[in-house]
KOLNU-90374 format. One line per 10 residues: number of its first residue (from 0); for each residue x, y, z of C-alpha. Coordinates in nm, 3 decimals, always signed. Layout:
<atoms>
NUM> X/Y/Z | ...
</atoms>
This chain:
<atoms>
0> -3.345/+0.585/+4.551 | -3.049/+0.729/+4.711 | -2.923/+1.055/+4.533 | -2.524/+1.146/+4.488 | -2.520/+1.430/+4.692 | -2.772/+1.270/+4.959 | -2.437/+1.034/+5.009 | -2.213/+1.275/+4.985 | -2.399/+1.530/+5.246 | -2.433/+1.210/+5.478
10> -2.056/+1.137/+5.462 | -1.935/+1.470/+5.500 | -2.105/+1.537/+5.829 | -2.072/+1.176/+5.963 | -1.659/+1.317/+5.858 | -1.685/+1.620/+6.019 | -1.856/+1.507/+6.353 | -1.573/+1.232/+6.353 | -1.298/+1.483/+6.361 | -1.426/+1.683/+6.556
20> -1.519/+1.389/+6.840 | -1.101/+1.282/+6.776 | -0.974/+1.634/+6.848 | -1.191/+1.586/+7.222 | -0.879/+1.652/+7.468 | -1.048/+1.700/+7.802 | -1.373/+1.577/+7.942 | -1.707/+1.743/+7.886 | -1.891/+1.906/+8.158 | -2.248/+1.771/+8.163
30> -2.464/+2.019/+8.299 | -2.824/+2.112/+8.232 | -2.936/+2.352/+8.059 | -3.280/+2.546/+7.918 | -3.407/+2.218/+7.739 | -3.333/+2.000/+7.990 | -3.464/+2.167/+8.282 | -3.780/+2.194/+8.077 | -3.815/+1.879/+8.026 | -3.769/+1.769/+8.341
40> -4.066/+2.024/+8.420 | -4.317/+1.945/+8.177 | -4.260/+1.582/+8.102 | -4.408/+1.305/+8.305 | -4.186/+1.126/+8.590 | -4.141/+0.804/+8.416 | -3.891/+0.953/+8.139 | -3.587/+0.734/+8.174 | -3.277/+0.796/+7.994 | -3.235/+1.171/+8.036
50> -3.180/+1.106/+8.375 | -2.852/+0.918/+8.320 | -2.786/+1.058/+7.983 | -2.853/+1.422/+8.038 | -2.846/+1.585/+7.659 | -3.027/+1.815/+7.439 | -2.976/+1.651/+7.108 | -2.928/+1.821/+6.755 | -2.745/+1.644/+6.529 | -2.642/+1.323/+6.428
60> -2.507/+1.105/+6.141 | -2.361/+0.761/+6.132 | -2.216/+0.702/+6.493 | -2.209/+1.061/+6.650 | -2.458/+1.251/+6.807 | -2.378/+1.652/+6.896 | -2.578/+1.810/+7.146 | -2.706/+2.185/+7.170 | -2.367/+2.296/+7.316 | -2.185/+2.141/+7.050
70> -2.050/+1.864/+7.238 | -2.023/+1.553/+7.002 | -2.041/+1.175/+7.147 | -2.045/+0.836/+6.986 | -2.356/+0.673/+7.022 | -2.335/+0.344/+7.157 | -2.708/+0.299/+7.248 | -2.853/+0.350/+6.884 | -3.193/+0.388/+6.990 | -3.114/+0.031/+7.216
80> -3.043/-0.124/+6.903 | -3.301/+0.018/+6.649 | -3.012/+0.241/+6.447 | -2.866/-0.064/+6.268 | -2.736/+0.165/+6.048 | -2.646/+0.436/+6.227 | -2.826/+0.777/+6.224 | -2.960/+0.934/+5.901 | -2.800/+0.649/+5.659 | -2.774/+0.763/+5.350
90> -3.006/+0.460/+5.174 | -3.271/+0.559/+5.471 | -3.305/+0.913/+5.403 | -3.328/+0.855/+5.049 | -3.595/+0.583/+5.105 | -3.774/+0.817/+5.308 | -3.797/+1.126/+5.052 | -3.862/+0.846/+4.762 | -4.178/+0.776/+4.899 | -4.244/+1.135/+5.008
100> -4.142/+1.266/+4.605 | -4.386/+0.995/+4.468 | -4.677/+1.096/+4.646 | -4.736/+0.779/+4.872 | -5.008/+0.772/+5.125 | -4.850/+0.759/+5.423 | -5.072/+0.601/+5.640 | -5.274/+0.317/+5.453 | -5.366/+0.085/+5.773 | -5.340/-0.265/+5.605
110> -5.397/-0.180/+5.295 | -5.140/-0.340/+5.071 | -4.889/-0.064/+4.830 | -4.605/-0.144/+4.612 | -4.377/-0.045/+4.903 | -4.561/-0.251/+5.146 | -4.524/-0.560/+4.899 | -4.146/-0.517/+4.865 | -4.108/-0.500/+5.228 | -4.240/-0.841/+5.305
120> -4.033/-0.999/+4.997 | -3.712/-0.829/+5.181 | -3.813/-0.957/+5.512 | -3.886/-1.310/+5.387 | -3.556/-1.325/+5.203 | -3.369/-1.263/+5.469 | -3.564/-1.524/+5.723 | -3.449/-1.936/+5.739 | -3.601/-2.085/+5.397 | -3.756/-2.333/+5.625
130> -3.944/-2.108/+5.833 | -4.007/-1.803/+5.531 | -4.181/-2.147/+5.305 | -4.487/-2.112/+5.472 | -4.472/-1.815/+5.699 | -4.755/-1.530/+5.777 | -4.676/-1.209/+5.873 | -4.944/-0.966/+6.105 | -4.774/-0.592/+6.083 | -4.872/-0.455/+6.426
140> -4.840/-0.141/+6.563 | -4.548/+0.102/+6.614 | -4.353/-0.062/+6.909 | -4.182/-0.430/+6.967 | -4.415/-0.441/+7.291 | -4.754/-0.439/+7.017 | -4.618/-0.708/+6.816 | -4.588/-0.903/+7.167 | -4.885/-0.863/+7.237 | -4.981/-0.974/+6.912
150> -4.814/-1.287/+6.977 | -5.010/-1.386/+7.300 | -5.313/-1.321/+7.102 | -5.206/-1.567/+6.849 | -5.061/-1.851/+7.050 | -5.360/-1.820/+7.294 | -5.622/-1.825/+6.998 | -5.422/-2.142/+6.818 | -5.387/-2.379/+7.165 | -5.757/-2.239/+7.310
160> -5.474/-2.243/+7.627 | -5.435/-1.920/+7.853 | -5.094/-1.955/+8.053 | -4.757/-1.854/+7.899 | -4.393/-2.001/+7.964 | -4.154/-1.666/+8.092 | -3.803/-1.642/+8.218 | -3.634/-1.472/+8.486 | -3.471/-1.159/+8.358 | -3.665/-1.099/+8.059
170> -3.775/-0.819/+7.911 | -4.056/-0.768/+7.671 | -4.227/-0.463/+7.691 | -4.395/-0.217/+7.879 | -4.755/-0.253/+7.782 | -4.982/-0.493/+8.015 | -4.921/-0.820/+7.851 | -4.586/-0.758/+7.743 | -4.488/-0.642/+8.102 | -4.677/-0.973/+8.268
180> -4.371/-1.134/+8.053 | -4.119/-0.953/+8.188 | -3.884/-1.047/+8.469 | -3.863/-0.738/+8.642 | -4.051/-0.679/+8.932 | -3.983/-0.314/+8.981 | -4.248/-0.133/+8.700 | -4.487/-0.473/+8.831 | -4.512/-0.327/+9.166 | -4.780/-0.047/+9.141
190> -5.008/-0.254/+8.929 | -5.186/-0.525/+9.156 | -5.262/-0.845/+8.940 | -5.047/-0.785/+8.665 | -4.841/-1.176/+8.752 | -5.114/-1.373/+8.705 | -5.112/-1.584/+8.347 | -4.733/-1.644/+8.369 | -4.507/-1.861/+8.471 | -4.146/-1.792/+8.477
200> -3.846/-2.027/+8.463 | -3.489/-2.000/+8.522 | -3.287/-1.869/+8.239 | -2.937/-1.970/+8.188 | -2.719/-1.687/+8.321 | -2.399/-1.861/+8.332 | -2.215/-1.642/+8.568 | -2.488/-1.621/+8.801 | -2.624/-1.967/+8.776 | -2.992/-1.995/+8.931
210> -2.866/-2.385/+9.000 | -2.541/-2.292/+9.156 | -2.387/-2.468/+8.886 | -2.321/-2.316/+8.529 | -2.143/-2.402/+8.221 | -2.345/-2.733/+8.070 | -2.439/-2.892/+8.413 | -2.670/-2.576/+8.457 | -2.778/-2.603/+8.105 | -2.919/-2.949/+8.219
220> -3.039/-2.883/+8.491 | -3.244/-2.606/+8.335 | -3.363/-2.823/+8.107 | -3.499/-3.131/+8.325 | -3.713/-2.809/+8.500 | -3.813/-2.723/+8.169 | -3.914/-3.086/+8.092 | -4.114/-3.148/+8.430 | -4.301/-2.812/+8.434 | -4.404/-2.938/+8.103
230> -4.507/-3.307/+8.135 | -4.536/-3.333/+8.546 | -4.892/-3.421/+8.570 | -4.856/-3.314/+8.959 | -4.666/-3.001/+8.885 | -4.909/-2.764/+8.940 | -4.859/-2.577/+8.592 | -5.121/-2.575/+8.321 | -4.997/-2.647/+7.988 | -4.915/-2.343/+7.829
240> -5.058/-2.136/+7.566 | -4.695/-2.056/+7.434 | -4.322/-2.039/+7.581 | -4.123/-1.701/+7.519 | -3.744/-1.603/+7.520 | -3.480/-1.385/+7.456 | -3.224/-1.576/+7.247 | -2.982/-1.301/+7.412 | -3.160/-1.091/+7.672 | -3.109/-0.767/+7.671
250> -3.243/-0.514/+7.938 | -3.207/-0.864/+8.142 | -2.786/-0.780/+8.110 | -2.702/-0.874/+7.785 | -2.711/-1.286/+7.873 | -2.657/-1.509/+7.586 | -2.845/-1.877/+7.630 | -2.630/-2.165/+7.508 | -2.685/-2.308/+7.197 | -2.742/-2.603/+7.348
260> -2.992/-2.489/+7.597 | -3.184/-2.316/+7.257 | -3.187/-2.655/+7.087 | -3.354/-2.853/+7.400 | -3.648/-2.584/+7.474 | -3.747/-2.641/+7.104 | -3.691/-3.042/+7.119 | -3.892/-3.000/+7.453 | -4.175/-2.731/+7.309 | -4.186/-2.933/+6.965
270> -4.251/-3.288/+7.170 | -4.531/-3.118/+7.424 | -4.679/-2.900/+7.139 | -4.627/-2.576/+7.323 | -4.573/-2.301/+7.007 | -4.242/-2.145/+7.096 | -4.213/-1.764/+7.056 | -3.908/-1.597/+7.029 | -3.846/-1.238/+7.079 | -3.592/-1.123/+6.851
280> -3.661/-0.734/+6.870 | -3.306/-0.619/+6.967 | -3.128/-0.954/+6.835 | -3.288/-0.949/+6.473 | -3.124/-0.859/+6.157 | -2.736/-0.912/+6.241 | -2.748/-0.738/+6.580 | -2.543/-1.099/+6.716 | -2.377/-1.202/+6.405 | -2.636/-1.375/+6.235
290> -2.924/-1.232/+6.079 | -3.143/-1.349/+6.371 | -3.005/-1.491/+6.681 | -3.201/-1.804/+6.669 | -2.979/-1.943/+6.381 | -2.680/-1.942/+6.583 | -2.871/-2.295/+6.758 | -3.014/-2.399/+6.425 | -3.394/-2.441/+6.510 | -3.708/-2.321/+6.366
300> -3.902/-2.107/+6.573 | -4.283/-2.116/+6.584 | -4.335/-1.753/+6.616 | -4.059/-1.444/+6.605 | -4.117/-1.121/+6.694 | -3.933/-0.857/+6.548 | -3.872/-0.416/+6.577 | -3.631/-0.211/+6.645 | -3.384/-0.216/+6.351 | -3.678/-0.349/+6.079
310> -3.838/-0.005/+6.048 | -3.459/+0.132/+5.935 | -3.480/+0.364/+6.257 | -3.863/+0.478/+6.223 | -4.149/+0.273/+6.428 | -4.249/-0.071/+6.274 | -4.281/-0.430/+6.448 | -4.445/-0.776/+6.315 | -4.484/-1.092/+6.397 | -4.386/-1.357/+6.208
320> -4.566/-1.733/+6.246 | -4.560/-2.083/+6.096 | -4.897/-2.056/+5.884 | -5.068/-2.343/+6.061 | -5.105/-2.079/+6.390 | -5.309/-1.812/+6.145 | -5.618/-1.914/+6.310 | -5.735/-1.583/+6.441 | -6.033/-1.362/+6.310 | -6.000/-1.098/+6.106
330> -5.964/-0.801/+6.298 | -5.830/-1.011/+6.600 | -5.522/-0.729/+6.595 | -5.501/-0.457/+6.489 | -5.307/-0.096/+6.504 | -5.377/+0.261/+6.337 | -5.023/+0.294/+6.234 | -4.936/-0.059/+6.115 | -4.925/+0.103/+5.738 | -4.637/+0.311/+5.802
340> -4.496/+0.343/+5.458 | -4.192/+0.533/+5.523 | -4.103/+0.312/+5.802 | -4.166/-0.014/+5.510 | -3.957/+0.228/+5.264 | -3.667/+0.290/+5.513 | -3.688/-0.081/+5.624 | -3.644/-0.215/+5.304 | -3.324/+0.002/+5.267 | -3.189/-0.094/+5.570
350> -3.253/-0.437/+5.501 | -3.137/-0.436/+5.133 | -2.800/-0.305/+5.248 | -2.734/-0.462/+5.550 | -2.734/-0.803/+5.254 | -2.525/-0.628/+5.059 | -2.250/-0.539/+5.280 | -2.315/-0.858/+5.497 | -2.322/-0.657/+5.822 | -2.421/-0.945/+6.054
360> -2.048/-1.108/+5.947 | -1.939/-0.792/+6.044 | -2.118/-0.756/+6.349 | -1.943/-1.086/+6.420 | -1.594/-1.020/+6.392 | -1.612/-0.689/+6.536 | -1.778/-0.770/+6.837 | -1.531/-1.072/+6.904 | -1.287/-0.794/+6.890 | -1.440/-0.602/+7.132
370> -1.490/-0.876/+7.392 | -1.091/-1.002/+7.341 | -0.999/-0.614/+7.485 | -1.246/-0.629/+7.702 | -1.151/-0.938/+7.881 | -0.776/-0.818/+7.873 | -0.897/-0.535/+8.061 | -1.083/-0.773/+8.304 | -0.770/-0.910/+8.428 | -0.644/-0.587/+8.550
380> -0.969/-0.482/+8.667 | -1.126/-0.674/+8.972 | -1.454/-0.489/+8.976 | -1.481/-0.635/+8.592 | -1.705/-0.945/+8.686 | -1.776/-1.063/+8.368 | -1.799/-1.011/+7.982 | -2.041/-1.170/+7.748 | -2.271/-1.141/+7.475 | -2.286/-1.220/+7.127
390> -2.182/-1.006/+6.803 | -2.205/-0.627/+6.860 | -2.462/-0.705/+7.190 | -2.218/-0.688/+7.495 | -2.205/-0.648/+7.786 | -2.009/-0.618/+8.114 | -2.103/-0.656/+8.472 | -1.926/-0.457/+8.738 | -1.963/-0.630/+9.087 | -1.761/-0.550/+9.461
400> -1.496/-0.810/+9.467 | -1.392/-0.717/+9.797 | -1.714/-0.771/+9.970 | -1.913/-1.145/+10.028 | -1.973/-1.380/+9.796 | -2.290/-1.453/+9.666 | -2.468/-1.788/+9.693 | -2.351/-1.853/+9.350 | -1.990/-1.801/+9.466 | -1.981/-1.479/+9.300
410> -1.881/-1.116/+9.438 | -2.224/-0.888/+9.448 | -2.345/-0.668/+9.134 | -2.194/-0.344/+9.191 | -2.449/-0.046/+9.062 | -2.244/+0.208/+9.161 | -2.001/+0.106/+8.946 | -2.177/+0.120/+8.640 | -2.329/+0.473/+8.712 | -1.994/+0.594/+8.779
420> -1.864/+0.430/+8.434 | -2.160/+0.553/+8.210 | -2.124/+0.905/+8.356 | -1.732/+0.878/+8.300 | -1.770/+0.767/+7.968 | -2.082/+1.041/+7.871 | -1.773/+1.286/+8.025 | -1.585/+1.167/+7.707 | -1.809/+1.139/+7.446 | -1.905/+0.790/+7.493
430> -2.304/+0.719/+7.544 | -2.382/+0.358/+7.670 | -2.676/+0.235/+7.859 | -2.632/+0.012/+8.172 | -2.921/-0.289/+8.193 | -2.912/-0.657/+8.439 | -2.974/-0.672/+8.788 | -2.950/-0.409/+8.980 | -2.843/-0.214/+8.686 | -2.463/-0.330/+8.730
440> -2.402/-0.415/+8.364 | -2.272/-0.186/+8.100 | -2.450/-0.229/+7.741 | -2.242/-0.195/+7.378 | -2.531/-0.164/+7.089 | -2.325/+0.029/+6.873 | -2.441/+0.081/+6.534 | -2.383/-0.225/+6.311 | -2.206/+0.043/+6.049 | -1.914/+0.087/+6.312
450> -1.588/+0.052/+6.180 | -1.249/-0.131/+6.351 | -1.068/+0.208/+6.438 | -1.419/+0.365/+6.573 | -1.468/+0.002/+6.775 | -1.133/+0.094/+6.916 | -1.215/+0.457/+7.037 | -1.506/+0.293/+7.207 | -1.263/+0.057/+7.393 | -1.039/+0.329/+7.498
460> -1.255/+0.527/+7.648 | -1.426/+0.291/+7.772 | -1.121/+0.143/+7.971 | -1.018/+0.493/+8.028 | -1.345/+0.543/+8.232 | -1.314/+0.192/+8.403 | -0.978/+0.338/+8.559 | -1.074/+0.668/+8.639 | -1.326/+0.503/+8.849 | -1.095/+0.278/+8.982
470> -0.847/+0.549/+9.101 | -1.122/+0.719/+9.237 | -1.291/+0.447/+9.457 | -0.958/+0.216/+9.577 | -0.603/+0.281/+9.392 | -0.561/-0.104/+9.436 | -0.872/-0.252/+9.328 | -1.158/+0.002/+9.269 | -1.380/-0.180/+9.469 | -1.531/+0.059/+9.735
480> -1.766/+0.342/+9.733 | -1.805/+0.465/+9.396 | -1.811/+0.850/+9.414 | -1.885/+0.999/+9.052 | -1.846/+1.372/+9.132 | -1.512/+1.272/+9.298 | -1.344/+1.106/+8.940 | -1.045/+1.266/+8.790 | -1.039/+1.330/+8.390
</atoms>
């Protein structure tokens, strides 16, 4: 139960951070200091974000963050996604002491506890009545990447199959089987073997069409692959133990599939009996308007896997699955810290109010916002290629318009770019993560508590940074030779 003056503490500094991040006049200075250059000394070499995002945090409530040198930023990254509600949310810190004042055990594997029990009734309210009727649920361990692995398991134990369905540019995880999902090839390289198992398939990236085609003539003709790697008897492919997808990928560069495309991979997985898996670990609970992005096509999935923003900011995933795939053994997975009951607590909060205040209509109308400024800024901008995504998941990808077209008639992804307009944009209190190929797209996960006039500051300096770097690479375009040390405040 949230206390009075727990609210009250939480607004006041959310308040004070927010005036203070208004009253910003000049850009920051980003430069290391004692924390950071331990860190980089002591911790291992495949820490990611610091490098980009150099900050010693302190603080934070609702959308700011303030660092060690009292610099305050809005934090649009939330954890990639898992801060639905912002940092230290009121109803999640009160969750949190709740369970520590009664005396919970914190760590109860799988046994069951009353907080346990009114976490699944939350997380079943809030899924499709026709999928929640006869659902099962496996609580897995503390990361989205478990709970995919926990799928595989599942789908592979169900069909007595061993070869999964992939697409390019997905992203699923770093652990072994989650990674043998994932599109990239970059963290692949070092580990010989890790491919086998997986076939991947083009994913409908509309801009950059892998058919040279796009809008619904590319939708097809993904589709007709679809149907003949799954009924060819010459094709070469075995039939699969499952088929897996982003309904929006994410790390891929925020690329929404078509509704249409959603509804013929489950017509086509339905008639071939492939179980259909979706991965809905940054989409899930509002993150693109609905509670989970699947809805926005109208089908049932077979399996959905689901972190980030269900543990109400503290470590939690699951898997959810039509009950007619619980054929596994007891014991078949498993995870020391799948009885987190502070992260059940806080994800019952988060869950509770995100109903109550109908956050994922909010997500929606806020995030259409966003992308209407965002295109107007596209038309001044040449090195804007594209905007896209879906509620408050967006993203834009910075290319070279002035150099070659690509084979999809499109200028290049632009990298430099993006580094230059995340570092411009951490210069003025903005934090945003860049993702897609080549890392040329910059990411908007905002928290899904973000208000209109804080949605606006974001734009501003946002578009702010986008012609700084402009001015600082081509006064006519900003097209050539991104130079981030050389950008003017």
């Amino acid at each position: 139960m949230t206390t009075h003056a727990t609210r009250l503490d939480g607004d006041a500094a959310a308040a004070e951070l927010a005036r203070r991040h208004d009253a910003l006049s000049q850009p920051y200075a980003i430069e290391t200091n004692a924390l950071l250059e331990r860190q980089a000394a002591r911790e291992s070499n495949a820490r990611s974000y610091p490098r980009r995002l150099p900050l010693a945090l302190k603080r934070a409530h609702g959308i700011y963050v303030e660092d060690i040198e009292g610099r305050v930023f809005i934090d649009c990254l939330s954890g990639a996604g898992t801060l639905a509600l912002g940092h230290n949310h009121p109803v999640v810190v009160g969750a949190i002491r709740q369970v520590l004042d009664d005396g919970l055990p914190l760590h109860t594997l799988d046994l069951t506890t009353p907080v346990k029990d009114r976490f699944v009734q939350d997380l079943f309210e809030m899924l499709p009545p026709d999928f929640a009727r006869s659902a099962k649920v496996q609580f897995c361990g503390p990361s989205g990447a478990d709970a995919v692995e926990a799928a595989l398991k599942l789908v592979k134990t169900a069909t007595g199959r061993g070869t999964m369905l992939a697409f390019h540019g997905a992203y699923h995880g770093m652990t072994q089987g989650a990674l043998n999902l994932t599109g990239s090839l970059a963290p692949k390289r070092p580990l010989n073997g890790v491919l086998h198992g997986v076939q991947f398939l083009p994913y409908p990236y509309d801009y950059r069409c892998p058919f040279g085609l796009g809008g619904p003539a590319g939708v097809q003709a993904g589709l007709s692959y679809l149907e003949t790697v799954l009924t060819d008897p010459e094709g070469g492919v075995p039939a699969p133990a499952g088929l897996i997808f982003e309904v929006v990928q994410g790390e891929g560069g925020v690329i929404p599939a078509p509704d249409a495309w959603v509804r013929g991979v489950r017509a086509l997985t339905a008639q071939t009996a492939v179980p259909l898996v979706v991965d809905e670990v940054q989409t899930g609970f509002g993150r693109t308007g609905r509670w989970f992005g699947f809805e926005h096509a109208g089908i049932v999935p077979d399996v959905v896997v689901l972190s980030k923003a269900i543990g109400g900011s503290l470590p939690l995933s699951v898997v959810v699955y039509r009950g007619e795939l619980d054929l596994w053994s007891p014991g078949a997975h498993a995870g020391t810290f799948r009885g987190n009951q502070m992260a059940m607590a806080a994800g019952s909060a988060t869950l509770q109010f995100m109903r109550e205040q109908a956050l994922h209509d909010q997500a929606a109308r806020l995030g259409a916002r966003l992308q209407r400024q965002l295109r107007q800024l596209q038309s001044d901008f040449p090195l804007i290629g594209d905007v896209r995504g879906r509620g408050l998941m967006i993203g834009v990808e910075l290319v070279d318009p002035q150099a070659a077209a690509t084979a999809q008639a499109r200028s290049p992804a632009m990298p430099a770019f993006a580094s230059a307009v995340q570092a411009e944009c951490l210069r003025r209190g903005l934090i945003l993560e860049l993702g897609g190929r080549h890392g040329s797209v910059v990411r908007f996960l905002p928290p899904l508590v973000i208000d209109e006039r804080q949605l606006d500051r974001v734009f501003d300096i946002f578009a702010q940074a986008v012609r700084a770097v402009a001015l600082a690479t081509h006064p006519s375009t900003g097209t050539r030779d991104a130079r981030p040390a050389a950008l003017v405040p």
